[in-house]
C-alpha positions in Angstrom: 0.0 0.0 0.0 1.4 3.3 -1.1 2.0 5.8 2.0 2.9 9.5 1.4 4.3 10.9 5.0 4.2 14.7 5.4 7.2 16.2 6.9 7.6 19.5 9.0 7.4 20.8 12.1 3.9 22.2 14.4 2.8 24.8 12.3 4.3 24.2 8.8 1.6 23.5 7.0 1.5 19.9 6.9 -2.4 19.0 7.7 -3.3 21.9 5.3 -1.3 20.3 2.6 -2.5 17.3 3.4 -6.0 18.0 2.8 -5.0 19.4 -0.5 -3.4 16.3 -2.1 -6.6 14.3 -0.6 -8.5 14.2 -3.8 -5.9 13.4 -6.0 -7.5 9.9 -4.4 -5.2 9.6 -1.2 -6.8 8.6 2.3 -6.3 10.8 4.5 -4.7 9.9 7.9 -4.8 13.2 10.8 -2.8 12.9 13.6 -4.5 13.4 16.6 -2.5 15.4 18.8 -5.1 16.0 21.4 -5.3 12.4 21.6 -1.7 11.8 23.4 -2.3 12.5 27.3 1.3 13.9 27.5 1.1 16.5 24.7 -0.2 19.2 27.1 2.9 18.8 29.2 5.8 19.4 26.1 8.3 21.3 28.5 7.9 19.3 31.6 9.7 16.2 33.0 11.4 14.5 30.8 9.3 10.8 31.7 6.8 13.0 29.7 8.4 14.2 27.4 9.0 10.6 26.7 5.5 9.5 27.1 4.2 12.3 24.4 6.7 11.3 22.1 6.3 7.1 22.5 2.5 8.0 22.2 2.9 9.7 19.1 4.9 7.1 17.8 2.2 4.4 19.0 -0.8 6.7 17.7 0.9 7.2 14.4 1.7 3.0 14.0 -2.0 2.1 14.8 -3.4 4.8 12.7 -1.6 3.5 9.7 -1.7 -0.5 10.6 -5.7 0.1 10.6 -5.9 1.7 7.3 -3.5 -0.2 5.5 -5.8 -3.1 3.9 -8.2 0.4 2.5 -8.6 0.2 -1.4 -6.6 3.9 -1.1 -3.3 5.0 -0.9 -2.5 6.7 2.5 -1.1 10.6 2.8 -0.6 11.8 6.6 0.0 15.0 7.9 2.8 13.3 10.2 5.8 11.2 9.4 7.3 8.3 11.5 10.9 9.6 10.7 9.8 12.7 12.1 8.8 11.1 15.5 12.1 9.8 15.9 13.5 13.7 14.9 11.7 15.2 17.1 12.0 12.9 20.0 15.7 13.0 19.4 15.9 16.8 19.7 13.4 17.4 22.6 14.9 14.3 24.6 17.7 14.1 27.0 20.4 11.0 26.2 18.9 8.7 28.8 15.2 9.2 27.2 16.3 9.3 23.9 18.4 5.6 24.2 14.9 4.1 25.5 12.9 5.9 23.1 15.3 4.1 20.1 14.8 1.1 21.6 11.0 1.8 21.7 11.2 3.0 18.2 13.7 0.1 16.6 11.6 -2.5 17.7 8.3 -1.2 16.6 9.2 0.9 13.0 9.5 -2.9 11.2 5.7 -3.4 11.8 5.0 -1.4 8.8 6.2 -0.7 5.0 8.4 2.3 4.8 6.8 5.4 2.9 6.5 5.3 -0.7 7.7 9.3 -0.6 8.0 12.0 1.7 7.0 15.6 1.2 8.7 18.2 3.2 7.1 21.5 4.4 10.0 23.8 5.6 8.9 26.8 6.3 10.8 29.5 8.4 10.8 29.5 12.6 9.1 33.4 12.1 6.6 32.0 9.7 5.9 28.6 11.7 5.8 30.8 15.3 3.0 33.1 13.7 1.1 30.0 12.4 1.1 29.2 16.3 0.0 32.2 17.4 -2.7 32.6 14.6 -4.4 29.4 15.1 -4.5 29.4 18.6 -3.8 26.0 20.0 -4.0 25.8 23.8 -1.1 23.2 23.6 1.2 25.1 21.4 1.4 28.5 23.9 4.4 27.9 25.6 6.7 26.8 22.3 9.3 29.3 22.0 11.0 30.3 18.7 14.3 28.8 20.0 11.9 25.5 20.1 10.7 25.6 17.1 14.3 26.1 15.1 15.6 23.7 17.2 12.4 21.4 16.0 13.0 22.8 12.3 16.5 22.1 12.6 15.7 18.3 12.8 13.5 17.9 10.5 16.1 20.0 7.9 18.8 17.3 8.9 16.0 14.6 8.5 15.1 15.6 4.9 18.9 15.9 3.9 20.2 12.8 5.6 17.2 10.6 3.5 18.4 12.7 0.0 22.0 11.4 0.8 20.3 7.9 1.3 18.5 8.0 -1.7 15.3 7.1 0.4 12.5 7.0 -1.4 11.3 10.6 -3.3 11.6 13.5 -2.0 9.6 16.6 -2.8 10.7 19.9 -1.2 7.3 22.3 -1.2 9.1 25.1 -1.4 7.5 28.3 -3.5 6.4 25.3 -5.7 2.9 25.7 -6.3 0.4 23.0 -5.7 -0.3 21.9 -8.7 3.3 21.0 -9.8 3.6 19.1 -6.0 0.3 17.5 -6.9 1.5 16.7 -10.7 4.9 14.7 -9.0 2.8 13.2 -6.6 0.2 11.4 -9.0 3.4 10.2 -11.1 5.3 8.6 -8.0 1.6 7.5 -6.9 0.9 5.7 -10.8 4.7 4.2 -9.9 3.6 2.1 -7.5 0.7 0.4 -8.9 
């Protein structure tokens, strides 16, 4: 089953996209961030910090496993490579090692993504997405947090180019129609 994972950080534009590319026949998988019980507590301990991101993780695997058998190809506004970036950046050594663990074990229980799109917009641009739409849970990130966040996913997006990892389509200034155009061609590709 083809899978399209949407890169980026909070704010980047990645559910908006996502909604976008859903009629090109996609099925569209929303992560649910209200859903993980330690999302509201981002910036405390770091056992939560560990428990929002493993629930993440676990939300994102079950979301996908359950769709998988559908007669249409998946595009999510979330990306399990992201889950790992992000832990890895918000996480302190100790955390991150059983996080890995946590991750290694479980990432095998699906297919990898068929392609990746990356939303990479700037920290200013993201931060005022933030504040624009509102989000109880996304008051207290900072701008430092979200470069440091964007600064993952950046390293993300060039380490799987230099690993030839599957396509890759930078969004960019691009307009939507050329993303979509690339999209339906990687999507006739894999059936």
């Amino acid at each position: 089953m083809a899978r399209i994972e949407i890169i980026g950080v909070p704010g980047a534009g990645k559910s908006t996209l996502a909604r976008q590319l859903a009629h090109l026949g996609l099925a569209l998988l929303h992560e649910d961030y209200r859903a993980n019980p330690f999302w509201p507590s981002h910036l405390r301990a770091e056992v939560a910090k560990l428990g929002m991101e493993l629930t993440f993780l676990l939300q994102h695997l079950d979301q996908i496993k359950a769709t998988t058998e559908g007669p249409l190809p998946l595009i999510c506004d979330y990306s399990l490579l992201t889950d790992k970036a992000f832990a890895m950046a918000r996480l302190n050594d100790d955390m991150a090692g059983l996080y890995l663990r946590v991750y290694d074990h479980l990432i095998n229980s699906v297919e990898p993504a068929t392609a990746y799109v990356a939303v990479l917009p700037t920290t200013a641009d993201v931060h005022r997405q933030m504040r624009q739409r509102a989000r109880p849970e996304e008051r207290d990130f900072t701008e430092l947090e979200i470069a440091k966040l964007g600064l993952a996913v950046t390293s993300l997006v060039s380490d799987l180019e230099k690993r030839g990892s599957g396509p890759i389509i930078r969004t960019g200034e691009r307009e939507p129609q050329a993303i979509e155009a690339e999209l339906r061609l990687i999507l006739k590709a894999t059936r």
